[in-house]
C-alpha positions as CSV (number, residue, x, y, z in Angstrom):
1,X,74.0,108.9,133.1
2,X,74.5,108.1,129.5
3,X,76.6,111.1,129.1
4,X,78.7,109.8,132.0
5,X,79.1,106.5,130.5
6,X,80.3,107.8,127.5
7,X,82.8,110.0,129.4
8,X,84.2,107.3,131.1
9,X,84.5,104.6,127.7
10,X,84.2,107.3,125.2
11,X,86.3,110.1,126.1
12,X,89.2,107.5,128.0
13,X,88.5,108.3,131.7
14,X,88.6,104.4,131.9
15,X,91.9,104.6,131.0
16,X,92.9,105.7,134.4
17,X,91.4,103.2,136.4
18,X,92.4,99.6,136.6
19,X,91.3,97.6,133.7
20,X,88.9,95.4,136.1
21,X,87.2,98.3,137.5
22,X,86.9,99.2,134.5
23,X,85.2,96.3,133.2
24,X,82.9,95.6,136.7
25,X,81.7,99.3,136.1
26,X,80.6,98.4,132.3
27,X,79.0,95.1,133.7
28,X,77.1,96.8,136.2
29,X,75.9,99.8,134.1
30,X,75.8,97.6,130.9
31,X,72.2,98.5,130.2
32,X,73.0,101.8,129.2
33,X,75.4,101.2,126.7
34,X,72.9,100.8,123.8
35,X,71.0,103.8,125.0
36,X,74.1,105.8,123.5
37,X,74.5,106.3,119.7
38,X,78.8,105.1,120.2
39,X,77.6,101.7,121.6
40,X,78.9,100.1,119.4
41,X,82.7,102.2,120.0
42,X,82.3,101.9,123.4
43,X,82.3,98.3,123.4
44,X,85.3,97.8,120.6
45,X,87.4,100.3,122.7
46,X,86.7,98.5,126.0
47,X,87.7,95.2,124.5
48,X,90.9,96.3,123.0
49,X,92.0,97.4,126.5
50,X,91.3,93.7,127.6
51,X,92.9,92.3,125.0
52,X,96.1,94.6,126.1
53,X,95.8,93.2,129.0
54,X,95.9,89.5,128.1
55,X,92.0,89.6,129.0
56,X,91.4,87.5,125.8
57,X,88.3,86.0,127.0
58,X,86.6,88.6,128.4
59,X,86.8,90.6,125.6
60,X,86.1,87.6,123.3
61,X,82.6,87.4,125.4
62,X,82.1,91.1,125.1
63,X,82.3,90.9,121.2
64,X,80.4,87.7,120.8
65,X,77.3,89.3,123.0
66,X,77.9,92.8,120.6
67,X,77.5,90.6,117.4
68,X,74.9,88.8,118.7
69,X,72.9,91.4,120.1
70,X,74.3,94.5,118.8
71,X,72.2,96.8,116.3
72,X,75.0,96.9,113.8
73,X,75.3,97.8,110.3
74,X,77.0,95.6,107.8
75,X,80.2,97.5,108.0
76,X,80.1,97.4,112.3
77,X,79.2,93.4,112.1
78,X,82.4,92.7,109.5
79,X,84.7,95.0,112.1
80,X,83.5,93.1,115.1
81,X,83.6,90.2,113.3
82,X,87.5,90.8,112.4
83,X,88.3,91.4,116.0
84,X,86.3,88.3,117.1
85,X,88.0,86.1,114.8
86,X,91.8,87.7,115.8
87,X,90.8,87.1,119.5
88,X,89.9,83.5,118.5
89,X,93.3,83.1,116.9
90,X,95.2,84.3,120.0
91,X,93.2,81.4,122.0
92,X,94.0,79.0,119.1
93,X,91.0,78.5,117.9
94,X,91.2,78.7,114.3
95,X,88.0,76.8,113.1
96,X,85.7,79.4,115.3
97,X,87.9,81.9,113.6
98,X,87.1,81.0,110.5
99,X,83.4,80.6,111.2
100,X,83.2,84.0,112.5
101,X,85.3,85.3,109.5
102,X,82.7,83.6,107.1
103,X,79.7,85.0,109.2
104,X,80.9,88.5,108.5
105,X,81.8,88.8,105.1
106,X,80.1,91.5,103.3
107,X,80.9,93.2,100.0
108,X,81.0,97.0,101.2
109,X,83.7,97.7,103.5
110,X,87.3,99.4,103.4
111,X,90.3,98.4,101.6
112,X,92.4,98.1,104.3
113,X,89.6,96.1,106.2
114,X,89.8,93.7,103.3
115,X,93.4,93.2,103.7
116,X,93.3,92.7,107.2
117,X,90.7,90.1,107.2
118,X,92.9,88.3,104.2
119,X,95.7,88.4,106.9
120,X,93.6,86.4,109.4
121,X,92.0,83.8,106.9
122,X,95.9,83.3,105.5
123,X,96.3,82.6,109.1
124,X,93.4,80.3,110.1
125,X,93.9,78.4,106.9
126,X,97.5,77.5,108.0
127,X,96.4,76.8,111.2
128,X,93.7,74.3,110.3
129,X,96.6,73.0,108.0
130,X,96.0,74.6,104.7
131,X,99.3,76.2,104.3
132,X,99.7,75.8,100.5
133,X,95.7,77.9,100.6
134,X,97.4,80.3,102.9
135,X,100.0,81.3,100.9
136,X,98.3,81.7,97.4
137,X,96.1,83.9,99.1
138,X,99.2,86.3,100.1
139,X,100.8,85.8,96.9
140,X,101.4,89.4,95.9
141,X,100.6,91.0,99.2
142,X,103.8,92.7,100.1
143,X,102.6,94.3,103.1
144,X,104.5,94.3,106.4
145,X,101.8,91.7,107.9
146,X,101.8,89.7,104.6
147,X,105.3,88.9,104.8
148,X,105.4,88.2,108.9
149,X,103.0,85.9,108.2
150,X,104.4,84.5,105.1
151,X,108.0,84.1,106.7
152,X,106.6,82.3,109.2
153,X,104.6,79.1,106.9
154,X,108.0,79.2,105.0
155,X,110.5,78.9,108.0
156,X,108.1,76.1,110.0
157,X,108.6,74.3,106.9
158,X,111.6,74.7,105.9
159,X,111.7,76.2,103.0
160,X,114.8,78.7,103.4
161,X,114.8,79.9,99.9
162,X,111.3,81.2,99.9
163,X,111.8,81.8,103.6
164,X,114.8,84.6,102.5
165,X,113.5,85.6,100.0
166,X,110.5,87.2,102.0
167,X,112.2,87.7,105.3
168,X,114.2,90.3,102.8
169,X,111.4,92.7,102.1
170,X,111.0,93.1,105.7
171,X,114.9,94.5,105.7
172,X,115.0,98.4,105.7
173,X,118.2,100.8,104.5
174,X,120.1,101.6,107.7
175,X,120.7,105.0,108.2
176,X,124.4,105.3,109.0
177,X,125.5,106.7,112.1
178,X,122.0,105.4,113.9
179,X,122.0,101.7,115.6
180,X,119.5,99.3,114.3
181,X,116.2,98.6,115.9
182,X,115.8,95.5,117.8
183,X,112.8,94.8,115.3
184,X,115.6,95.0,112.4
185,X,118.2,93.2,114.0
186,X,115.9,90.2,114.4
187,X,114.7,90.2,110.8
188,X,118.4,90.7,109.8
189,X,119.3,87.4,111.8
190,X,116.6,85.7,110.4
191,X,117.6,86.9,106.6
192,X,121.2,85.5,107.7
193,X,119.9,82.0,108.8
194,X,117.5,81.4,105.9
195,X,120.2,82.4,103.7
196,X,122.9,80.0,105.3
197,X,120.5,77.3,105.2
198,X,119.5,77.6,101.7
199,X,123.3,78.1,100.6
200,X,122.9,81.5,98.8
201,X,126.5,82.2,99.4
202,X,126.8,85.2,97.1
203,X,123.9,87.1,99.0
204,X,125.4,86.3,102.1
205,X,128.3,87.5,101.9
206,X,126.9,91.0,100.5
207,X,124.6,90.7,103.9
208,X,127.8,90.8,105.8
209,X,129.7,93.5,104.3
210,X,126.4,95.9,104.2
211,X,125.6,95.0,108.1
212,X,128.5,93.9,109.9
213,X,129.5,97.7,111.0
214,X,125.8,97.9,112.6
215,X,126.4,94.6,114.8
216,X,129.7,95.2,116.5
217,X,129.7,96.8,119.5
218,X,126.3,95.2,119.8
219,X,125.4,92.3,122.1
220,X,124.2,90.1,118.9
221,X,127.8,90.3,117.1
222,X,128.7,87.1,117.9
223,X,125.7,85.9,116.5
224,X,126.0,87.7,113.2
225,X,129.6,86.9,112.6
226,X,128.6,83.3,113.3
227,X,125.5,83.4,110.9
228,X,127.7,85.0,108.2
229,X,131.2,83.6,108.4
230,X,130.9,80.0,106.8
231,X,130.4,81.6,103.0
232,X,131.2,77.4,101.3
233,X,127.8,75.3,101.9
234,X,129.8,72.1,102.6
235,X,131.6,73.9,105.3
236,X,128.7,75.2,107.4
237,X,128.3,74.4,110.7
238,X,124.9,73.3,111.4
239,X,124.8,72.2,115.0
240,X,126.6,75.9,115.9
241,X,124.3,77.9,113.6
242,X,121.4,76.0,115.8
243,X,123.1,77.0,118.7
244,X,123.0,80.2,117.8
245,X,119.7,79.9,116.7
246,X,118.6,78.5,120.1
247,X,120.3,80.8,122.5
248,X,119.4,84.2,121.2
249,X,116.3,86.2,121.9
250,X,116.3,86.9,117.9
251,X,115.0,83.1,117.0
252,X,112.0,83.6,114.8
253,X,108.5,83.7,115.4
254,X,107.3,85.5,112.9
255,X,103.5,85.3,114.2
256,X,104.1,86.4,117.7
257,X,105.8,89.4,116.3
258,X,102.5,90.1,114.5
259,X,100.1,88.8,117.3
260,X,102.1,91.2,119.6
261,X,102.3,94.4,117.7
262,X,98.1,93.8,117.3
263,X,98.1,93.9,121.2
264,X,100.1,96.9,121.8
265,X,98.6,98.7,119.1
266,X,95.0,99.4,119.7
267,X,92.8,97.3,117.8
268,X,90.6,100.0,116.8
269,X,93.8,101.6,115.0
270,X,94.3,98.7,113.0
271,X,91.0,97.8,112.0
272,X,89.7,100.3,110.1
């Protein structure tokens, strides 16, 4: 039976079932799961299928009764505990988050552990209103995540010079002849806006003669050309640069970029 179970949440059998049956199967059989030696995989993989899935508190609950009752070394507690604290923070509940963070902090576990978890707490801090915290702890993390969440503290406030100046490290060389990826058409419109809002003409206008040939043709010229036209500060058009802003599928939200690329990447290949 073990063996079974582990075929089924070890070896991805559950994958081709329906999440639910999936997770009525592990209910009813849970009992075995710590008989087998990949409990504690088992229960990490099942709950980044529910959080897929938009099954945030169920897989919240499966993690919380693994760290509670879970035979887990150091290392296992900190990785559960990272998971539980990003679940919390897709409910928006930072200050559990946190707690949870705090609860699993240990000295001996992987670099790139480490830097996720400083990606969360940047994140919890600025959502329990410790922005300015938030930031000095991503100072001189350059990481994709870093800046996503960095451009994000900078935009809600306002601050388009820092704002652009981060947004651009999330800019990569087009390759001509190929299109550009939705992902970098959005960050390109972004750069634009901060840009036009902090007045950095001269930067601007070399945004606009490196990009334009990538936006026409393209459904977000308009936008672009709009973003990039009004080179004097005095002249800019605010209320149509918010218009833009407004009516494009390309307005920023840094964070639900990041919260969604966690959800469609498996957990277990980010947290390492």
């Amino acid at each position: 039976m073990i063996t079974t179970f582990e075929e089924i949440y070890l070896n991805n059998r559950a994958d081709n079932m329906p999440i639910l049956k999936s997770l009525a199967l592990y209910q009813d059989f849970e009992w075995l799961a710590p008989q087998s030696k990949h409990y504690n995989t088992i229960v990490q993989k099942l709950a980044d299928r529910l959080v897929v899935v938009d099954l945030i508190p169920r897989a919240r609950q499966l993690l919380s009764r693994q760290l509670k009752y879970g035979r887990l070394t150091d290392a296992e507690r900190s990785k559960t505990g990272t998971r539980l604290a990003l679940i919390n923070l897709f409910e928006e509940n930072p200050a559990e988050a946190l707690e949870v963070l705090n609860a699993t902090e240990y000295p001996d576990i992987s670099d790139s552990l480490q830097l996720h978890r400083k990606i969360i707490r940047a994140k919890i801090l600025a959502e329990l209103g410790q922005v300015d915290k938030a930031i000095t702890l991503l100072e001189n993390d350059y990481s994709k995540n870093a800046l996503l969440m960095k451009s994000e503290f900078y935009w809600k406030n306002q601050e388009w010079s820092n704002a652009s100046d981060t947004i651009r490290y999330l800019i990569d060389t087009p390759k001509e002849g190929e299109k550009l990826s939705e992902e970098q058409t959005r960050y390109i419109l972004d750069w634009a806006t901060a840009l036009n809002m902090a007045g950095k003409t001269p930067t601007l206008l070399r945004l606009r003669n490196k990009f334009m040939p990538y936006f026409k043709n393209t459904k977000y010229y308009s936008t672009f050309s709009i973003l990039t036209s009004n080179l004097e500060y005095d002249k800019i058009d605010l209320k149509a640069i918010n218009q833009v802003i407004n009516d494009t599928s390309a307005f920023s939200n840094f964070t639900k970029i990041y919260n969604e690329t966690l959800k469609n990447n498996s957990l277990s290949e980010t947290i390492k």
